[in-house]
N, C-alpha and C positions, 0 to 999 in steps of 0.2 A: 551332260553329267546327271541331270534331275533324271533323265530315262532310266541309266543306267543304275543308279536305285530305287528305284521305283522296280526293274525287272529284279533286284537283285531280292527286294523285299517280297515282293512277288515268288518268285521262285523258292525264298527259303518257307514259303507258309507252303507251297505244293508241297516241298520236301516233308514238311511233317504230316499233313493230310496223308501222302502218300503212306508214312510208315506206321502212322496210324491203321488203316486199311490200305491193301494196295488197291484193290478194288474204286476205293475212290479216286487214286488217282489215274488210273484207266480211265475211268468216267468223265474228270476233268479234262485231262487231254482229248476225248471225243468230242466236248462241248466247247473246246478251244483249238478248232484244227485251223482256222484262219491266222493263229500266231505266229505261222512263217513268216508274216510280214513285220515282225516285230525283231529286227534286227541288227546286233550286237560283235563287235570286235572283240575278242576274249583271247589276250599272246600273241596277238598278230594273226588270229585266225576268225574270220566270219562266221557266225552263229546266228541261231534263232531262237526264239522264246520256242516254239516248237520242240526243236530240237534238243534243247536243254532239258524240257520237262522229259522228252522219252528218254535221255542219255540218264537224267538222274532216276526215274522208275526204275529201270535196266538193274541199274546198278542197286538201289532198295532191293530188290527183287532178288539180286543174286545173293544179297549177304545176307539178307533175314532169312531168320531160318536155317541157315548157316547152307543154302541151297548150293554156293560155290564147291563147299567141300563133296557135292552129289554129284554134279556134273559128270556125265556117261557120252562119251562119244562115238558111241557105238549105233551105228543106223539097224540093228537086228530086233526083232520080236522080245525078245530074253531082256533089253534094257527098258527099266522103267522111262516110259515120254509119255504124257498123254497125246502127241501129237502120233496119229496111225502113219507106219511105217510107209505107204507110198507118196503120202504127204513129206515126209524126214527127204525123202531122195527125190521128188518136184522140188521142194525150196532149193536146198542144198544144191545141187544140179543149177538151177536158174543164180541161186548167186555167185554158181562159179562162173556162168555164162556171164554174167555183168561182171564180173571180176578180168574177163578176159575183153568186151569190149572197151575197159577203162583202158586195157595196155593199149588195145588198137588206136586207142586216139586219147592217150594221156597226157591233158592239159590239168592246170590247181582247177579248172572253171568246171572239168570234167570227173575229175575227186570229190567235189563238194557235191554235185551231183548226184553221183554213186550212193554214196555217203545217207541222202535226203531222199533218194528214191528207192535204192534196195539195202542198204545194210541196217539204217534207223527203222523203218517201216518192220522189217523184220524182228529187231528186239521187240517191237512195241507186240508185235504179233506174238510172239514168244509168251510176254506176261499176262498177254490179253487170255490166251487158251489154260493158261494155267491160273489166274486168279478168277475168271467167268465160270461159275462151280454151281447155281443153281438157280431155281426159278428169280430169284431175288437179284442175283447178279445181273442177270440180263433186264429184267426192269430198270435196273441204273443205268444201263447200256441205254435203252432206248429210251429214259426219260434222258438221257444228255442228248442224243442224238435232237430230242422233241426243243430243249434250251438251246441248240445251234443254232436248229431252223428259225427258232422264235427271236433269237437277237439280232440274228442275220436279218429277218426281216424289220424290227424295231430301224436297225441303221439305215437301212435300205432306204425306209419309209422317210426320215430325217432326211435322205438325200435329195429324196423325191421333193421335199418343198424347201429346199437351202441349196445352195453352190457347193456344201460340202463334198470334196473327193467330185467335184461332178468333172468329167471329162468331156475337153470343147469341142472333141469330133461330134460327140453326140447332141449338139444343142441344136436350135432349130435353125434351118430348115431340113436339118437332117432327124432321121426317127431317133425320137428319144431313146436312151437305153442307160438302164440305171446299173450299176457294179457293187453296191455296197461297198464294203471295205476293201476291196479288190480293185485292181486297175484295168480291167476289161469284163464286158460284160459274161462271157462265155465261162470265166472262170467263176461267178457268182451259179451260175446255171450249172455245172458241170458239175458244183458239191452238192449241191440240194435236190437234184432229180432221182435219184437212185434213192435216196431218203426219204423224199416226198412219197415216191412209190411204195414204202415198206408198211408206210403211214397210214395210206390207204389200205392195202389191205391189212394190216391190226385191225383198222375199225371197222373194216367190212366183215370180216371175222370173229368180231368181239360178239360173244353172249349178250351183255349186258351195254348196247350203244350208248346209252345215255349215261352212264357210270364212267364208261370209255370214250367219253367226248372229246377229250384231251386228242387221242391219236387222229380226229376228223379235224381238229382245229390247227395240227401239225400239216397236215396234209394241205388244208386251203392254206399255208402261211406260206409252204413249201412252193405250190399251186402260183399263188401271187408272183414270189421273188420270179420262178422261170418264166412268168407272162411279163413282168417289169423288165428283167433283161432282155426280153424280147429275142429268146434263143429258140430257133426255129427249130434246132435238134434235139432239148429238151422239151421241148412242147409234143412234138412228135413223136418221141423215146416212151415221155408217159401216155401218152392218145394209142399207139398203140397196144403197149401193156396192159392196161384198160379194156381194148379193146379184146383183145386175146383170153386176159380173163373173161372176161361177156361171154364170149363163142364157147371159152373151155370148160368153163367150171362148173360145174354141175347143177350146184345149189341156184345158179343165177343163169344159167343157160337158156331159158325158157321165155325168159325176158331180155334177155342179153342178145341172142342171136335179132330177134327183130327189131328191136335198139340200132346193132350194127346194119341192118339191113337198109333203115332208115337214115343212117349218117351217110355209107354210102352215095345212097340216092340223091341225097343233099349237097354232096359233095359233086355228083357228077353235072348235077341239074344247074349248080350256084357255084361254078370254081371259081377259086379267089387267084386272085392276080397271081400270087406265087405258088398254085399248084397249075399254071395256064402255064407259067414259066418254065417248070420243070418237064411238064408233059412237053413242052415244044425246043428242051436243049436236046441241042447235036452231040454226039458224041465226042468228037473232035473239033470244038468250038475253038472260031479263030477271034479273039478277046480283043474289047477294046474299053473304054473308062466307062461304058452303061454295060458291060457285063454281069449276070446273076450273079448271086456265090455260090449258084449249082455250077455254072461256067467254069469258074475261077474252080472250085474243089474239083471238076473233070480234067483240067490242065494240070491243075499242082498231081494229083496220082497218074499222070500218064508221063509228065517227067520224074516223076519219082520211080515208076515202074524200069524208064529207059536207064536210069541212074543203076536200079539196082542188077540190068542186066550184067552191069559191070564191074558189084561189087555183090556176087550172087551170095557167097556163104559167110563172110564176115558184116555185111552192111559199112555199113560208116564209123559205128565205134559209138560210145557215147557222146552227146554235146557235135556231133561230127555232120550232121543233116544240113544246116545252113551252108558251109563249105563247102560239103561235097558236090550240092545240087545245083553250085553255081555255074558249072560246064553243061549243065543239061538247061538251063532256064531259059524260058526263048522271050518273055517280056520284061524289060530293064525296066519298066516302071510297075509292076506288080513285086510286092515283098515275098521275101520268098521267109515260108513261118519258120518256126521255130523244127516244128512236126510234119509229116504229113499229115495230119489229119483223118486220120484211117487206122483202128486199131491194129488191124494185121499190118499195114506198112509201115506205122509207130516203132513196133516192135522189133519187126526185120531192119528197119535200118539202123538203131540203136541194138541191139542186142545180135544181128544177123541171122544166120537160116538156123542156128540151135535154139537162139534164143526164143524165135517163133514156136518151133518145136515144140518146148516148151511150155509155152505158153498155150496152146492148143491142147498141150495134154491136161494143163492145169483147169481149161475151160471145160474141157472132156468128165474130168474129176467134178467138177462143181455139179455139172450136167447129172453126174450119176448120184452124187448125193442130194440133190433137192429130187429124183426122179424115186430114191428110197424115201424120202419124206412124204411124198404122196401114198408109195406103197403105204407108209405105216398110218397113213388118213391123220399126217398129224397137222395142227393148226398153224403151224407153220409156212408152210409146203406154199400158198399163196403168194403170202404177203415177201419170204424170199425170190421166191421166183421172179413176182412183177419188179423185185429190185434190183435182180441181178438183170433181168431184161431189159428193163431201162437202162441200166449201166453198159449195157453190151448196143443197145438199139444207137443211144449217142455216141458209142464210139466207133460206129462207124464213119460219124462224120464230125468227132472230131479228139480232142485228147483226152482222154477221162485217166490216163494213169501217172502222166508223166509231171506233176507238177507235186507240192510237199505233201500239200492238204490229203490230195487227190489218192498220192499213194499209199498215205497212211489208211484212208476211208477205204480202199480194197483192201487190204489186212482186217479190216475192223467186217467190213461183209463176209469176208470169208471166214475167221473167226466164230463170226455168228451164226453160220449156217454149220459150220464143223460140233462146234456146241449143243447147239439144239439137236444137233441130227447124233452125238454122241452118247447123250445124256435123255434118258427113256424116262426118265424122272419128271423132266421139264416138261408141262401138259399146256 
């Protein structure tokens, strides 16, 4: 009951924040995307403190202003949107596609889902493009994004020397791995690397470095959490980001290329036990309880592949991957996850072969808009890129979209790179 006003008080000061500026409340929800986990019965229906706050912006957003009475449903040139019209018909399109995987496998477990991964994420996106309007707007964007990082790690750090949230798989003599507020470690990793990445380059970018400390002290906070979770895919996602800037960039090319040539070398000369491991898995590794998790991820995508032989153009549905893959699973003592763990197979078997589509086209899109921000030599053009790389590097190997947080923070990158790359203004 104390929760339950405690969010209710909560919620009613976001609501006036919000209608005071909507702007801030955008901001607050950025620096509070871990509130999924703060969760609320409201009619018999499961809620989040998350959820509430985009449900209630939404809604600010549609009445002030009296915006409801504008509302144009019209996806043509001719209707005021500031969202550009092949954007209007990628969203539109992808949420019919998740609209059609919920029928394929319409459970309540597969509603709320929908609901948390493409319908909220999208209003949020909605007010985010349209209250993000100038240089100033996006400083509040990225200093909340800077208060995520920094609190997330304050807990973290707390975890690190108390039992708080500690999880007993993780104690010794197994490898520590810390989660923060979150109940696995991956999921701590998953929001912070794409962020971390953005951080970096701000600061590598910044005119004035010591003025702009803030974004280098984001970046190692960011830095810290993925080396304390000990997520080999976020560790990797930003090293080669990193890295690629080095090779590409111009301004740092010259030191960057022999840098990497030098890691390399180090790399071949000094392998560490888990690049020995990876260089020496089979493709078709036959598993048993001292298997990698390069092992384990080559078996879970090779029954997921045989899965989707036979479920080629719909996938599984939403929520529908655990069930399905139970006829293809060939070790009863291996869990079978949530996901595959593979962005493109994420997607196909949740949303099936449109929804892929889709989603390729939408990567496609991103691809051409950070590749015009280079044309226009804007300062940008980096510190996006290293974040949308990182975000695309980890999900390969593993789920970067399909969780609350997670889904809302790609509305929130994409957003940010549509803005900037809109707006000539913004320097």
């Amino acid at each position: 009951m104390i929760s339950e006003i405690f969010m209710l008080i909560a919620l009613i000061a976001f609501v006036i924040s919000s209608y005071k500026r909507t702007i801030w409340g955008v901001a607050i929800i950025v620096a509070l995307l871990p509130t999924y986990l703060w969760r609320v019965t409201l009619f018999n229906l499961p809620s989040t403190f998350l959820e509430l706050m985009i449900i209630s912006l939404f809604v600010i957003w549609l009445l002030k202003g009296k915006r409801i009475t504008k509302i144009n449903f019209s996806l043509s040139k001719k209707a005021y949107n500031v969202l550009p019209v092949k954007w209007r018909y990628l969203l539109v399109t992808w949420l019919l596609v998740s609209i059609l995987a919920l029928v394929i496998n319409f459970t309540y477990t597969s509603l709320g889902l929908w609901r948390a991964y493409w319908l909220e994420p999208i209003m949020f996106f909605l007010v985010f493009i349209y209250s993000v309007k100038s240089r100033q707007d996006i400083i509040n964007i990225i200093k909340a994004l800077g208060v995520l990082v920094i609190w997330l790690l304050i807990t973290t750090m707390y975890q690190n020397f108390s039992d708080w949230n500690f999880i007993a798989a993780y104690n010794p003599p197994n490898i520590k791995r810390l989660t923060g507020v979150f109940s696995y470690p991956n999921a701590l990793a998953l929001l912070v690397a794409p962020i971390t990445a953005l951080f970096f380059g701000l600061w590598a970018y910044s005119k004035n470095k010591l003025k702009e400390i803030i974004y280098l002290i984001a970046f190692i906070a960011g830095l810290i959490l993925a080396l304390l979770s000990r997520s080999d895919g976020a560790i990797l996602a930003l090293g080669l980001s990193i890295l690629l800037w080095l090779i590409l960039a111009k301004k740092i090319r010259k030191i960057g290329i022999p840098l990497v040539i030098m890691t390399l070398i180090a790399i071949v000369i000094l392998p560490t036990e888990k690049i020995e491991s990876a260089l020496t898995t089979n493709i078709n590794p036959k598993l048993d309880l001292q298997s990698s998790s390069v092992d384990i991820r080559l078996n879970q995508w090779q029954e997921t592949t045989d899965m989707l032989q036979d479920n080629l153009i719909f996938g599984l549905g939403i929520d529908g991957y655990q069930d399905g893959l139970l006829a293809y699973h060939q070790y009863q003592w291996l869990e079978i996850y949530l996901y595959p763990h593979n962005i493109f197979l994420n997607f196909w078997t949740e949303l099936g072969l449109a929804g892929l589509i889709v989603f390729l086209l939408i990567l496609i899109s991103i691809i051409y808009l950070l590749k015009r921000l280079f044309a226009n030599r804007s300062v940008w053009a980096w510190p996006l890129s290293m974040m949308w790389l990182t975000w695309f590097i980890h999900g390969l190997v593993d789920v970067p979209y399909f969780k609350n947080d997670l889904s809302v923070l790609f509305f929130i990158m994409l957003g940010l790179t549509l803005v900037v790359q809109q707006d000539k203004k913004i320097k």
